[in-house]
DOROGU-687536 format. One record per atom (N, C-alpha, C): residue in one letter; x, y, z. Coordinates in steps of 0.001 Angstrom, whole numbers, plus 524288, in hexadecimal, padded with zeros to 5 digits. Layout:
<nodes>
aXYZ;...
</nodes>
This chain:
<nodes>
xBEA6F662939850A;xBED1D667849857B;xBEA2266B969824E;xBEA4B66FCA98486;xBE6DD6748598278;xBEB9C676AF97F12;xBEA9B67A9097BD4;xBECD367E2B9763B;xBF0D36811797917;xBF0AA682F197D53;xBF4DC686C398171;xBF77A68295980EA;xBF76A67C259831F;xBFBB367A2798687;xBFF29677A2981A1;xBFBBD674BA97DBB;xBFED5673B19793C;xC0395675DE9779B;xC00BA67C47978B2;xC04F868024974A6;xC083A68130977B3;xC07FE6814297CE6;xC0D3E680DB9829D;xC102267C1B9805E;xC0E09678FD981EC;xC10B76739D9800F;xC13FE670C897B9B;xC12FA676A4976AB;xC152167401971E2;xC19F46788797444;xC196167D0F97671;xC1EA56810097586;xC22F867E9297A8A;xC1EE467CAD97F33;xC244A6797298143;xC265B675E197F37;xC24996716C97C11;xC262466D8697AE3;xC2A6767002976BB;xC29886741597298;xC2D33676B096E2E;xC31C76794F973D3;xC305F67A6F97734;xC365667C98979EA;xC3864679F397BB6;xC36F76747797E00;xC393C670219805A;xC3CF266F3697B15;xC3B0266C88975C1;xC3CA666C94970A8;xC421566F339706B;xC4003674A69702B;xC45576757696E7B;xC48FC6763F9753B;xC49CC67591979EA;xC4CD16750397BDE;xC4D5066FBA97AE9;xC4C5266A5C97B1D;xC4DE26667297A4C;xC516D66613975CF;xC4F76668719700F;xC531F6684396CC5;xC5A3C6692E96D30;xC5B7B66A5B972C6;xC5E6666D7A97271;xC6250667FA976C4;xC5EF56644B9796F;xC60F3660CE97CA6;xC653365EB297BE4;xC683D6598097B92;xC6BCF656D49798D;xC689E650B3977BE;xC66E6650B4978E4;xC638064BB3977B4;xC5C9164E2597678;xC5C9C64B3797260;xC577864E059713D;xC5266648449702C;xC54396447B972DB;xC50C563EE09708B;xC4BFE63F5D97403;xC47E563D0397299;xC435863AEA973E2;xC40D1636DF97350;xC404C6334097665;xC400062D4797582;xC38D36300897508;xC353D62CB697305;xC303362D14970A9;xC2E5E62B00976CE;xC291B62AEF97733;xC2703626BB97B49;xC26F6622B697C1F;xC294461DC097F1E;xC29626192797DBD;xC2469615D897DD9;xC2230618E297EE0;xC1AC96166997B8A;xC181A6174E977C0;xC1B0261D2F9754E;xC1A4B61C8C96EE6;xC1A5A6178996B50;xC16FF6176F9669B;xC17F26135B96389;xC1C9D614EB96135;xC1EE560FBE95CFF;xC22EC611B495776;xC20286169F95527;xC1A106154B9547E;xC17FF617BF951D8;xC179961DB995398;xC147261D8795908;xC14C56243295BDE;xC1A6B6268D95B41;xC1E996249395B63;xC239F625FB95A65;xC23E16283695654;xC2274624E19520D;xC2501626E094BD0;xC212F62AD994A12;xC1D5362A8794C6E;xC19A662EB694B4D;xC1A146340594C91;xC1BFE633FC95319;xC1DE2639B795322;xC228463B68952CE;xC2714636C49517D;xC2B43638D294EA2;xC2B1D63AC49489E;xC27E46376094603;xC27AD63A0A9419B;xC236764011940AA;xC208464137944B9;xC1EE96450194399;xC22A26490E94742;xC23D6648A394825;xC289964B9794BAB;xC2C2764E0F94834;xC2E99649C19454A;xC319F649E69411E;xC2F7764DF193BE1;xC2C7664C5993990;xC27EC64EE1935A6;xC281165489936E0;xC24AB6567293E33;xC258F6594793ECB;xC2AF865DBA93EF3;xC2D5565B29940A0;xC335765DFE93F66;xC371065EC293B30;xC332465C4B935CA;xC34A165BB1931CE;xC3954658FD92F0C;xC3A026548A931B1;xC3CA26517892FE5;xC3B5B64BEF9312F;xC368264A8492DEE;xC357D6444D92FD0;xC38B8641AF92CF8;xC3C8F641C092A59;xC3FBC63CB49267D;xC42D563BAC92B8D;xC439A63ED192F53;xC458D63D67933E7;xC43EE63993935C4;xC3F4D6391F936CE;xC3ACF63524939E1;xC3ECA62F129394D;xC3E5262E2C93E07;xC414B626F893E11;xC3B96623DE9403C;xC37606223493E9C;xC33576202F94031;xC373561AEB94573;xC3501619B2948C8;xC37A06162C94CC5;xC3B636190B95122;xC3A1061E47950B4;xC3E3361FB59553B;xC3B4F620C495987;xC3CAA620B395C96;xC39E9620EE960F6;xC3C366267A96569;xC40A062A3B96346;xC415662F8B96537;xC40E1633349613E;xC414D638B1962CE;xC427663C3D95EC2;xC454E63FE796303;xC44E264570961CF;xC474B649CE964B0;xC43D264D2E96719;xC447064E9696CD7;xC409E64EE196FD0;xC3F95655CB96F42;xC43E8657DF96B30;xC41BF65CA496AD9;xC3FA165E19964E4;xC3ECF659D9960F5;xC3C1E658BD95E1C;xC36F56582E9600A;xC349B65377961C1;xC3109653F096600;xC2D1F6563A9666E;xC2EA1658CC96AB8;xC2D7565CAF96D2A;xC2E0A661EA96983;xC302A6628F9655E;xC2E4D6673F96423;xC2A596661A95F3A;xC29276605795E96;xC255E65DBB95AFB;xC201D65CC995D68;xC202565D0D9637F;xC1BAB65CEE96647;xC19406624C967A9;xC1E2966411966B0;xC1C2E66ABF9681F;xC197566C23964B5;xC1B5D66B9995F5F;xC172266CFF959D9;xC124366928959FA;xC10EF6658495A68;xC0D4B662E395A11;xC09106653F9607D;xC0A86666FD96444;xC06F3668989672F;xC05E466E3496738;xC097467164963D7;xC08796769596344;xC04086774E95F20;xC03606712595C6A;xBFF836719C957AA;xBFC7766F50958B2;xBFC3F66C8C95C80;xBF66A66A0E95EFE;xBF55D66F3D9639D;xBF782672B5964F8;xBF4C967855966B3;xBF15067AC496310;xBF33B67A6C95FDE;xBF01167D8B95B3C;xBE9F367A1195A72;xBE91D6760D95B2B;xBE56B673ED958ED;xBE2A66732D95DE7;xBE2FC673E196304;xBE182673E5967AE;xBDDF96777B9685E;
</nodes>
């Protein structure tokens, strides 16, 4: 992805975000081909990022899909920058 599409991609993913926030159910099961490990890894940086890793439950295998997504949005709005 080129520096244009990234930075498309992080502001839809932040508007998807916050309309999802707003759903009744907000779960996200992980990939079921993730490891334990790919799991706890981007839950806890997920977490970190949102500033509250004492949250972090290492072994879970969902989080909240407008967490997420507005955690993927920052991480590709900042891999625009370095693009």
């Amino acid at each position: 992805m080129n520096k244009r599409e990234l930075e498309l991609a992080a502001i839809l993913l932040k508007m998807a975000s916050d309309e999802f926030s707003n759903h009744g159910c907000n779960d996200l099961d992980l990939p079921p081909d993730w490891t334990r490990e790919e799991c706890d890894k981007f839950t806890l940086a997920l977490d970190t990022w949102n500033g509250s890793p004492q949250d972090n439950k290492p072994g879970k295998r969902s989080t909240m899909d407008s967490s997420a997504m507005a955690y993927l949005a920052a991480m590709l709005k900042l891999a625009a920058k370095t693009a």
